[in-house]
N, C-alpha and C positions, 0 to 999 in steps of 0.2 A: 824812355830809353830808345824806342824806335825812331824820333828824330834825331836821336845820337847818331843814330848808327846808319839812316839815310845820307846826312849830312857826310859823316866820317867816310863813306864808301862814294859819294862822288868828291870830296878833297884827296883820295886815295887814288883814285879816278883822273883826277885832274892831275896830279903828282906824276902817274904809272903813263897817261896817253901818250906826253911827248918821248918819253925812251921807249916805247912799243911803237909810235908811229915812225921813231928813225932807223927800228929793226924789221918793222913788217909792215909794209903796205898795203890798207885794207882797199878789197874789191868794190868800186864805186857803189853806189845804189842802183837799181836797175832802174830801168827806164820808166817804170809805170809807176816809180816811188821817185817824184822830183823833190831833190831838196828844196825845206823851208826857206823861205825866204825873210829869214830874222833879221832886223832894222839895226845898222849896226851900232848904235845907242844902247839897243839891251844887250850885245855882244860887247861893247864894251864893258858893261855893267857886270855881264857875266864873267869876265875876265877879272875886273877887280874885285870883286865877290869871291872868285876861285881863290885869288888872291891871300884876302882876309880870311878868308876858312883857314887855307894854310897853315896860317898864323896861328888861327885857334886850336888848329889842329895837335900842330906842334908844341903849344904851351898846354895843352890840358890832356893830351895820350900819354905823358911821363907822370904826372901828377895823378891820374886815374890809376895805371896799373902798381902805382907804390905805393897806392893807400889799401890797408887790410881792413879796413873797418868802413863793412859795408854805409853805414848811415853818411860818412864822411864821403865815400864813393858816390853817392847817388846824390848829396850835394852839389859835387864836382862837377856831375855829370847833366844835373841842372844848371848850374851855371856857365858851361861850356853850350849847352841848346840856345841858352839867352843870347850868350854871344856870338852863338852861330848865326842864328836869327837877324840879329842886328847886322853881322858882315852882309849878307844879303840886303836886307829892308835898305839898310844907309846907302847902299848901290841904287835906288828909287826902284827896287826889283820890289816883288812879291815872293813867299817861297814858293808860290805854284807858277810862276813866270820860269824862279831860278829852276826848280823843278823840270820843266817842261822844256828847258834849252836843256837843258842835261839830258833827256832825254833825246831830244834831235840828235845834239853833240855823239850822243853814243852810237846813233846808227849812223850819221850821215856823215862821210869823213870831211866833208869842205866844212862843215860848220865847227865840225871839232877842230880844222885844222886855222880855223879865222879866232875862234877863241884862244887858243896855244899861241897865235902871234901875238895878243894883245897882251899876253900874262908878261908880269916880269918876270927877270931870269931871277934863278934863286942864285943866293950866292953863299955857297958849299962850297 
């Protein structure tokens, strides 16, 4: 359940940055924290990856909270980790690669703002 829920909060993540980045501007990093310099191969990777989460995100968040029978739930909810996993790995990421951009992405706004170019737009 805890990679559920790592996973579900940077696809949440990745959903929430571009309509918070076009309402608030965050304050660069300071000087003694220079952004990462990530190869833009895994920033692609990372984009399509956000991408595919999405996707999983959205087929299996309706599916979890309408099942009442817990054994069926935690089915679900294994086989939504498998496929999160896979959006990731099939990107040539690792989770601790895709991890570790997630994290940059969160603090440093130029890298979260190179992954949000590469995503495609949803279309809502």
């Amino acid at each position: 359940m805890r990679l559920w829920t790592q996973f579900l909060t940077a696809a949440i993540l990745a959903v929430a940055v571009p309509a918070a980045n076009a309402q608030v501007q965050s304050p660069a990093p300071s000087p003694s924290q220079p952004s990462q310099n990530i190869p833009d191969q895994k920033l692609d990777a990372t984009a399509a990856a956000l991408n595919k989460i999405a996707d999983v995100k959205e087929s299996y968040t309706q599916q979890i909270e309408s099942t009442a029978n817990e054994a069926d739930k935690q089915r679900l909810v294994d086989e939504a980790n498998k496929e999160l996993v896979k959006a990731v790995t099939d990107q040539g990421l690792s989770v601790e690669e895709y991890t570790s951009i997630m994290v940059v992405a969160q603090a440093d706004p130029a890298v979260r703002q190179k992954i949000i170019q590469r995503m495609r737009p949803t279309n809502k």
